[in-house]
C-alpha positions in Angstrom: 138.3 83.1 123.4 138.3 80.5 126.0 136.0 77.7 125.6 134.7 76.0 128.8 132.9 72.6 127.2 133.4 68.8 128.0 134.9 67.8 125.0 133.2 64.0 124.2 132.2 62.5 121.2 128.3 63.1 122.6 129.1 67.2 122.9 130.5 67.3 119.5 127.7 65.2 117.7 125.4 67.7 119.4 127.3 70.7 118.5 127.3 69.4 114.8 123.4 69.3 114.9 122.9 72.8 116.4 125.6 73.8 113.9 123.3 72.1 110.9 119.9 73.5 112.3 121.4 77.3 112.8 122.7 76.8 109.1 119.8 75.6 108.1 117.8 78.4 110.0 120.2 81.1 108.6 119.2 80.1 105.0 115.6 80.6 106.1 115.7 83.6 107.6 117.7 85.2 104.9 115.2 84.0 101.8 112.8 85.6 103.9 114.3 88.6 104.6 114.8 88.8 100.9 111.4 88.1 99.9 110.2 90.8 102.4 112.3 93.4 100.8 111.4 92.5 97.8 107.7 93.2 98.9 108.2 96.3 100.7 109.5 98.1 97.6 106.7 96.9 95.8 104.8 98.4 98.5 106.7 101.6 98.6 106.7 101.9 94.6 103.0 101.7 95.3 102.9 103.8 97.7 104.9 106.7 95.9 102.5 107.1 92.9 99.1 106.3 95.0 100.2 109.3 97.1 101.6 111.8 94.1 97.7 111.1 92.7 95.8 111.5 95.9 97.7 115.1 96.6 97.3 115.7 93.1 93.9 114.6 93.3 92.9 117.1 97.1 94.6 120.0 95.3 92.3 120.0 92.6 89.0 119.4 95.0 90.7 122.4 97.0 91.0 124.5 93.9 87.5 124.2 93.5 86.3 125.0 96.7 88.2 127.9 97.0 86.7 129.3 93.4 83.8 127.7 94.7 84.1 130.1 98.3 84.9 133.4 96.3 81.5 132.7 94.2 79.0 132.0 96.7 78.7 133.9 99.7 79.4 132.1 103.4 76.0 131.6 104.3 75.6 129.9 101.1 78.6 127.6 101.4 78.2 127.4 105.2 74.0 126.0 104.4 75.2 123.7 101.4 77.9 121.7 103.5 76.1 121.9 106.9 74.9 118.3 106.8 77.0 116.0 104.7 74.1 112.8 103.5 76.8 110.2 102.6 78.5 108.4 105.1 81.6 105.7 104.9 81.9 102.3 106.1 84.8 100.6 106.5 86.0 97.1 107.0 88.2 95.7 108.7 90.6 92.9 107.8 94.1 91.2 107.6 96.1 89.4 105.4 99.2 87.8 105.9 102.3 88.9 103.8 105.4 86.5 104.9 103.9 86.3 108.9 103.4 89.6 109.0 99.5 90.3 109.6 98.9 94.0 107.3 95.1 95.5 107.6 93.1 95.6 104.8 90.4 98.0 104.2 86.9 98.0 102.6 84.6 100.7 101.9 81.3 98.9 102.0 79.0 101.7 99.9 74.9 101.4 99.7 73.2 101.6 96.8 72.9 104.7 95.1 75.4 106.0 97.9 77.9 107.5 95.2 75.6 109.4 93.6 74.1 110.9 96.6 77.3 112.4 98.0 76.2 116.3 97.2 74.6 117.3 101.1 72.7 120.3 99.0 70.4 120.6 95.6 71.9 122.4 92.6 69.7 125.8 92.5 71.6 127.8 95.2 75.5 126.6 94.7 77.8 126.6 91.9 79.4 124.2 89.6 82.8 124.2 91.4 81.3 123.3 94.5 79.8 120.4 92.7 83.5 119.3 91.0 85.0 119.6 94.6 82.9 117.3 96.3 82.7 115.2 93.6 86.1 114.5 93.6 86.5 114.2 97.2 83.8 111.3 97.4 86.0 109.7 94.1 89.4 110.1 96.3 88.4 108.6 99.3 89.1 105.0 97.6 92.4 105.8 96.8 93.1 107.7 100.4 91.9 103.4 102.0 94.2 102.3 100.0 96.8 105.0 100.9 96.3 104.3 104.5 96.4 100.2 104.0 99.9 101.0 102.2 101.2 103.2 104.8 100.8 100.7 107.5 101.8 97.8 105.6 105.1 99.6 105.2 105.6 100.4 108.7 105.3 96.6 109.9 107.2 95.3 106.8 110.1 97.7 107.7 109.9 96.5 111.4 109.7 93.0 110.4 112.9 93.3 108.2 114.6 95.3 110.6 113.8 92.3 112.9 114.4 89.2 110.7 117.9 91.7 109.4 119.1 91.3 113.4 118.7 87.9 113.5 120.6 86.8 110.0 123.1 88.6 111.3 123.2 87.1 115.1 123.5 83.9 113.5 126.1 84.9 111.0 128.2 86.8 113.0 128.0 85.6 116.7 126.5 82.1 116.8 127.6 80.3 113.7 131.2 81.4 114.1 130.8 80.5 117.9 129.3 76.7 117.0 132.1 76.0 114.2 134.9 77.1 116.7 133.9 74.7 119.7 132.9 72.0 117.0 137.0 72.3 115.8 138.0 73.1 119.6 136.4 69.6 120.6 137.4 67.4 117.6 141.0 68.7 118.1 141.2 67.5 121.8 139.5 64.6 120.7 142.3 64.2 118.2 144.9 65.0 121.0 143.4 62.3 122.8 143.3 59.1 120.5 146.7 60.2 119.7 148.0 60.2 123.5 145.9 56.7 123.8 147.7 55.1 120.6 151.5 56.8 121.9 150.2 55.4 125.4 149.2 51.7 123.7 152.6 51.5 121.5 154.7 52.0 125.0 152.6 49.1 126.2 153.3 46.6 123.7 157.3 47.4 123.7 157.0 46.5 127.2 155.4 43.4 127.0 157.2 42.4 123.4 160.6 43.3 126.0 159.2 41.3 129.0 158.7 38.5 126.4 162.0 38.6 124.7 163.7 38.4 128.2 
């Protein structure tokens, strides 16, 4: 590799501080990449048995609507689920997880909203139906969360995929790049006060000569 650099004292002592802030940034960027792996399989862990419950969770409801569908007839069903009564709010926030900005959700519920989730009364519909949408209303908590996890992942993966690139650019490309022109200019700065001391010897025999004739 050919180095094109002025090689001074100056250069080098600003080599050797880039050198000592790209080290420095190196160790940085590594204990965070670290801690946001470290987070995003706690996330995933999370994320893993949160969804294994929530299908586990829809499969049931679905089980129950379908018994549900072969007891009452269609206009029956079809009436009873016409016009749902609850409805869900959600809020909207962030938090910050090592820079990285994750949404966080909120289900902000009424009072006496949970209990009021059936759109229908009890005479006409059976008790299937009932377990169904019962626990449809009881996994929509769980599918917020679900949907907080899956995003979090997503920019947690990016941001370690990022932060990943740039350990390694340092590592590989500019560290080893800094510590070579560092040892490229101290050596001709070597070669230099060498050639000066050869160059101040050579002066002194000639004067002690011109002085001993």
């Amino acid at each position: 590799m050919e180095i094109r650099i002025n090689p001074t004292r100056m250069e080098l002592n600003r080599l050797k501080g880039r050198l000592k802030m790209a080290l420095r940034g190196h160790k940085l960027l590594k204990d965070k990449r670290d801690e946001l792996m470290r987070k995003f399989l706690e996330l995933i862990r999370e994320n893993k048995s949160l969804r294994s419950k929530v299908e586990a969770e829809l499969s049931r409801s679905f089980a129950n609507f379908l018994l549900a569908s072969a007891i009452m007839s269609p206009e029956a069903m079809e009436e009873a689920i016409m016009f749902p009564k609850a409805r869900a709010e959600i809020d909207v926030d962030e938090a910050n997880v090592m820079s990285v900005r994750v949404p966080r959700f909120r289900i902000l519920e009424k009072e006496g909203q949970r209990s009021d989730v059936y759109p229908y009364g009890f005479a006409n519909t059976s008790g299937e139906l009932d377990t169904s949408i019962s626990a449809l209303s009881e996994t929509l908590p769980h599918l917020i969360r679900l949907a907080e996890l899956e995003k979090a992942v997503y920019l947690l993966a990016d941001e370690i995929d990022k932060t990943r690139r740039r350990v390694n650019a340092l590592e590989h490309v500019m560290i080893p790049q800094l510590q070579e022109t560092i040892k490229y200019i101290s050596m001709k700065l070597d070669e230099g006060e060498r050639s000066a001391l050869t160059r101040l010897m050579k002066i002194k025999d000639i004067v002690r000569g011109e002085e001993s004739a």
